[in-house]
N, C-alpha and C positions, 0 to 999 in steps of 0.2 A: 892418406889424404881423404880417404873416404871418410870416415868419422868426422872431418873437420865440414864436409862438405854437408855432414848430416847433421853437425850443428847448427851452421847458417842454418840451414831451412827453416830449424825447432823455433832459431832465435825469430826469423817471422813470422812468428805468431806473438811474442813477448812486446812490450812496451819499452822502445828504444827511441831514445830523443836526446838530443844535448851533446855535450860532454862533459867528461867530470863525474863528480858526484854532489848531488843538490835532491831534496824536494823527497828524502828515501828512498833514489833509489842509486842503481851499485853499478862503479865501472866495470864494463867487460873487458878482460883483456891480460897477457902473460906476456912475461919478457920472451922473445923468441919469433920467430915466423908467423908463430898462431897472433902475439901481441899486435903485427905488425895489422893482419887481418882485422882484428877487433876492436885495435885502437878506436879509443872515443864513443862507442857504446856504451849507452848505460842501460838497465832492466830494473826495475821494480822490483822488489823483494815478494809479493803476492803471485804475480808473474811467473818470477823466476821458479818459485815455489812451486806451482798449479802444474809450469810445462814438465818439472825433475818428478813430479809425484805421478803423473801417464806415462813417463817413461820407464819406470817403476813399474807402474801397474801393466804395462807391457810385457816386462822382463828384460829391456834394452839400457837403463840406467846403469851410466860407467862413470869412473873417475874423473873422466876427461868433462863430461857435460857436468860434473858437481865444480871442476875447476873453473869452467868456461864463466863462472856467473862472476869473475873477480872480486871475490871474495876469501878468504882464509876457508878451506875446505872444512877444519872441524864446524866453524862457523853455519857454515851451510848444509851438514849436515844434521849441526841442533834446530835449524830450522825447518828439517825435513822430521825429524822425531816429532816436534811441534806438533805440525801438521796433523803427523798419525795420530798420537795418543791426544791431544787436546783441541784438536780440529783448528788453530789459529795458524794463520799466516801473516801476520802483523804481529810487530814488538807488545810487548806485552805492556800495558796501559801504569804508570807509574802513579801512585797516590799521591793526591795534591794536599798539601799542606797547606788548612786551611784557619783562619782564626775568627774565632764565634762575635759575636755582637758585643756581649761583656765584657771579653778582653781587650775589643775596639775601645769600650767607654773608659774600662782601668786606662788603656792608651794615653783614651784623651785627658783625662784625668791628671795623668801626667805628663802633660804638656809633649808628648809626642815620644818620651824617654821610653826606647826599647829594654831597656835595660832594667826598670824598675814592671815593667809586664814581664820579664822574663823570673824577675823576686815571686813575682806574687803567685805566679806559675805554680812555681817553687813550692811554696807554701801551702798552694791549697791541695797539693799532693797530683800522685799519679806521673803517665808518661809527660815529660816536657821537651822541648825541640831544644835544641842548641839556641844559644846565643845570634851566633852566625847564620844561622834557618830563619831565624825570627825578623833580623833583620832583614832577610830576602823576600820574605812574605809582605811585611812591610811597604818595602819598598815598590815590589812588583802592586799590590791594591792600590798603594798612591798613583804607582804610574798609569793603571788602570782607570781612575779617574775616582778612588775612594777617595771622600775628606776627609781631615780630620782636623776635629775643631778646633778653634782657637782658644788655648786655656783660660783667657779672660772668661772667654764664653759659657765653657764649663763651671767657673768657679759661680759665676753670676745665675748660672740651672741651678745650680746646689743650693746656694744661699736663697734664691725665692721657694725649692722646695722644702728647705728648712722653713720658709716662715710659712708657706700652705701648711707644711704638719700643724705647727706652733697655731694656726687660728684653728685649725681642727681639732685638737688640745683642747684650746683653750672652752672651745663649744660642749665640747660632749665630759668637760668638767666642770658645769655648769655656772660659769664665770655671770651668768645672769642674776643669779640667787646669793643672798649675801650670809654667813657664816660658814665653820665647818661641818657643821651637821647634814646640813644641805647640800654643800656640796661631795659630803663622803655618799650620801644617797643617789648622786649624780654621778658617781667612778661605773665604768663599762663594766659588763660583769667579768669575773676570775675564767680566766682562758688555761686550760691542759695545752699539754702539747701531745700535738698531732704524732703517729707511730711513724711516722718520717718526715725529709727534707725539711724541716724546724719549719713547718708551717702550722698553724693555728687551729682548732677544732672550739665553738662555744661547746658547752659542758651538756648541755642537753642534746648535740648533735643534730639540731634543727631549728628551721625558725617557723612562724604559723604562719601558713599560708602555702610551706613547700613542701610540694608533695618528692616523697626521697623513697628508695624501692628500700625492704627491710632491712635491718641491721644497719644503713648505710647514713652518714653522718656530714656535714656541711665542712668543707673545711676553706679557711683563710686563702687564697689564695692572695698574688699580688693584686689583680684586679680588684679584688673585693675591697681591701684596704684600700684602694685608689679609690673607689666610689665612697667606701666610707670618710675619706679627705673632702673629698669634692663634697658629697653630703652637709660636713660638718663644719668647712669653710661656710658654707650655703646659709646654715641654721646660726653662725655666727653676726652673719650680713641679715638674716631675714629675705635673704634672697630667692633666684630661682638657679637652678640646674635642671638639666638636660642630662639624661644617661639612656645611651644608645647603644646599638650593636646588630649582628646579624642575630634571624633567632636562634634561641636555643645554646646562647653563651651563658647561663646566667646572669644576667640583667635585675630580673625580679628576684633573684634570689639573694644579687649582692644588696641592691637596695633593702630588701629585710634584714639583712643580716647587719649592716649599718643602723639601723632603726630598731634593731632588739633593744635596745638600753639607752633611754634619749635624757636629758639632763631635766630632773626635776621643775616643773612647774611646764612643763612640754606637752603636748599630746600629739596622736600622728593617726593620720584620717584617709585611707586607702578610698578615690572614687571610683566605683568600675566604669568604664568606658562603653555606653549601649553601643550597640553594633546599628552602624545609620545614625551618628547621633545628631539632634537638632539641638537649639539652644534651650528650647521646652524643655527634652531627656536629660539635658545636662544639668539643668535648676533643679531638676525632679530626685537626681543621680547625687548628686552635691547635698542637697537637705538630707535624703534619706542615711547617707555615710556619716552624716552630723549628727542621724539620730535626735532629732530636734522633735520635742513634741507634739502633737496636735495633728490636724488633717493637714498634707501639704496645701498653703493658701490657695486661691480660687483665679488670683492675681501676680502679674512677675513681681512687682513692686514689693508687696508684703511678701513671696518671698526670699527674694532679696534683702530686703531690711532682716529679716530671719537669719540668713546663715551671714548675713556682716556681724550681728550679734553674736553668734557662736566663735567665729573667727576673730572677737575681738581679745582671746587669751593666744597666749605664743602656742601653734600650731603648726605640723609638719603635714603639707595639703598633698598626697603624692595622688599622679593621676598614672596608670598604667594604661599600656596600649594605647599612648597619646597620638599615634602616626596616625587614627583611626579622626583622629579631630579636625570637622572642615575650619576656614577663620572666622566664622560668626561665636561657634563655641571655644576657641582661642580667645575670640575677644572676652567672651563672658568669664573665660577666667580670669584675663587681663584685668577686668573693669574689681571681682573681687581683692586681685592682689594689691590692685592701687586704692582703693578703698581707704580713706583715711584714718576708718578705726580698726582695719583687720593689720593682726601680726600674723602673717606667711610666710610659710618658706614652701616655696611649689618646686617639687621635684616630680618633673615631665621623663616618663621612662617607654622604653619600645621601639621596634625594629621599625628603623626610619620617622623615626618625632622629630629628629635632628632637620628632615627632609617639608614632614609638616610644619615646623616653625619658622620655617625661611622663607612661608608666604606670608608670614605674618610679620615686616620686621621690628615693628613697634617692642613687641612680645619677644623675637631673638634679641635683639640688643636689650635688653631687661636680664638675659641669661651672664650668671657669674662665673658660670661652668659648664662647660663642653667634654663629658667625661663619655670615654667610648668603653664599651666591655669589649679585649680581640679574642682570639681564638688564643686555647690554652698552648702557650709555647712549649716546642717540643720536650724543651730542658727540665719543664716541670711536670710533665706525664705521670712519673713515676712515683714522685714526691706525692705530687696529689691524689692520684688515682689509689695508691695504698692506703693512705689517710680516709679517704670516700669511702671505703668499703672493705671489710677480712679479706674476701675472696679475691682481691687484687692483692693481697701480698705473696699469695704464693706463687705469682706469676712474674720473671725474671722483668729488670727492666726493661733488655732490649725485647720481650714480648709485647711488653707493655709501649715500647715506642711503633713497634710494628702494626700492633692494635690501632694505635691510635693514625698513624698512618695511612693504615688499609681500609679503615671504618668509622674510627673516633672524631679524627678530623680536628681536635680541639673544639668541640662541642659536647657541653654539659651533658645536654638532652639526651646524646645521640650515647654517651656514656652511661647514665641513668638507664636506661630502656636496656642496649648490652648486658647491663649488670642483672637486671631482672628477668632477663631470659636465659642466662649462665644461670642463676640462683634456680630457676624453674626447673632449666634440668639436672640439675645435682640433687635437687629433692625427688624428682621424680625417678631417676635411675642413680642407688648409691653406687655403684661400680665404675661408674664411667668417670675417665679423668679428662683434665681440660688440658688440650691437646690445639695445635693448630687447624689440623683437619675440624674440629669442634668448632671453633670460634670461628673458620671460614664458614661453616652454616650457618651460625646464630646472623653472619654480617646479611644472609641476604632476607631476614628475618625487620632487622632493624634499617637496613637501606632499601627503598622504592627502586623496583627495574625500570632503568633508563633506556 
């Protein structure tokens, strides 16, 4: 009876409430005298664990106190092994089955049919879940409060982004210009394919104006083609667009890259944005990017009447760093775009223009396109960042998603800079390989201490 008496004691210290078992944790209790004692105790598995592991380290751990936790003794002592060799006292965390954004769209796609995600699955290779899995994953983000769309819905996304391609098409094939001569002068230029994830590289590897660390190369991403949509819907309309983003996504660079090859009888007029600027800077800013003759005039008037004259062949007006614009010089781009003899297409770019044009609403509701650059998703890391540059191919993906995780962030910039500080030191020391310990110094090189 003493042993029994010296388990009560242990067991007040443990976490005993209830009865039954609920909530993880475990009935105490044995058929027999002892049972009748312990009836309707329960303990905690951390508990029970923490008090068998000091009796242990005491030297007093017996059979009797591994039985007392009502539980199956081998049971209770793989949770004492646990303990030792991996320091856990809690079940061991089980991986959740989880299904990405894409496979949500194939879903919607198909009108909610598990069955046809679980094909495509299939096909596009690799581990797949059961049938039966898929359906439970399913079911539990629905009950969760995931939606998913109604396939009218879907079908009516697809058929309007079929016809945004189709004017974007039709723009930068220069449907302006009449024969085939002209318009074969008008085809994008001849695109290679990029060394992975079948994304796009132009052929010269750059566009003018961006600056890229050596050897390293522009490549297609989705975004880019999305602004080149937006763009080319834009230049169809004679429109405006708006392309925004946090810095450092590529913004400036998708807009170039859209505007390398613009359809015959076109021209495209980068204005740089003065820092402070007034309506004076911006007339001054605008003539000078026009390259227009003569002294700038002495008067707004003449010249004004000046760049409507230059603006009156089809031109693509883009203003960079437009966040930087109060509404007086919003308005003065307003007053040229509606100008009855200029042909524009004003594409307003930079972190928060979206934000400067919403004081202005005259000028947002003028906008055809609301194009955001986001941060590079994580599924395209690998694709891309190979394509960008040699030195990221020898570097696995999942480094590459780690990089980008730890440092990258989906940010161009922030990737451009990394790259040019790897490259600096592999010139500088042939011997040294890129290693994690390596690229954790170059990160606090390239991130500001917070």
């Amino acid at each position: 009876m003493g042993t029994a008496l010296l388990i009560l004691r242990w067991l007040r210290g443990c976490t005993v409430v209830g009865v039954g078992v609920c909530g993880g944790g475990y009935s105490v209790g044995e058929p027999g005298a002892w049972g009748e004692v312990t009836a309707g105790l329960r303990v905690s598995r951390p508990a029970l664990v923490a008090r068998l592991l000091e009796l242990d380290a005491a030297g007093a751990l017996t059979t009797a106190h591994v039985r007392a936790g009502g539980v199956s003794v081998r049971t209770v002592w793989r949770w004492l092994d646990a303990a030792r060799t991996e320091g856990r006292v809690k079940p061991r965390p089980r991986a959740r089955l989880e299904l990405s954004d894409q496979a949500w769209e194939v879903l919607a796609q198909a009108g909610g049919n598990v069955a046809v995600l679980h094909r495509h699955l299939k096909d596009a290779g690799g581990e797949v879940p059961s049938l039966a899995s898929l359906h439970r994953v399913v079911r539990r983000d629905l009950e969760a409060g995931r939606v998913l769309p109604d396939r009218a819905v879907v079908r009516r996304e697809r058929e309007e982004q079929q016809t945004r391609q189709a004017l974007a098409d039709l723009a930068l094939a220069g449907t302006r210009e009449d024969g085939a001569a002209k318009a074969a002068a008008a085809r994008p230029p001849r695109l290679v394919p990029a060394p992975a994830g079948g994304l796009l590289a132009g052929e010269s590897g750059s566009a003018a104006g961006v600056a890229l660390p050596a050897g390293a190369q522009l490549v297609r991403t989705l975004s880019v083609r999305a602004v080149a949509e937006a763009v080319g819907q834009a230049m169809a309309a004679e429109g405006a667009v708006c392309v925004f983003g946090d810095p450092g996504r590529g913004k400036t660079a998708a807009v170039r890259m859209a505007l390398s090859e613009v359809p015959a009888g076109w021209k495209v007029t980068w204005v740089p944005v003065p820092v402070r600027p007034s309506v004076a800077g911006m007339r001054r800013a605008v003539f000078d990017a026009l390259g227009l003759p003569g002294r700038f005039p002495h008067t707004s008037a003449l010249a004004d009447a000046a760049a409507a004259g230059a603006l009156g062949e089809a031109r693509v007006l883009v203003v960079d760093e437009a966040q930087r614009l109060p509404v007086p010089c919003l308005e003065y781009l307003q007053s040229l775009w509606d100008h009855p003899g200029t042909r524009i297409t004003l594409v307003l770019c930079g972190a928060g223009c979206e934000r400067a044009l919403s004081r202005l609403p005259q000028l947002a509701s003028r906008v055809g396109a609301w194009q955001e650059v986001p941060r590079l998703a994580g599924a395209e890391v690998a694709a891309v960042m190979t394509g960008f540059h040699p030195l990221w191919r020898t570097v696995s993906a999942s480094d590459l998603t780690w990089i980008d995780r730890s440092c990258g962030h989906g940010t161009f910039r922030t990737w451009a800079a990394l790259t040019a500080h790897l490259q600096n030191v592999l010139l500088t020391a042939a011997d040294t390989s890129v290693d994690r310990a390596l690229l954790r110094r170059l990160f606090q090189r390239v991130a500001p201490p917070l």
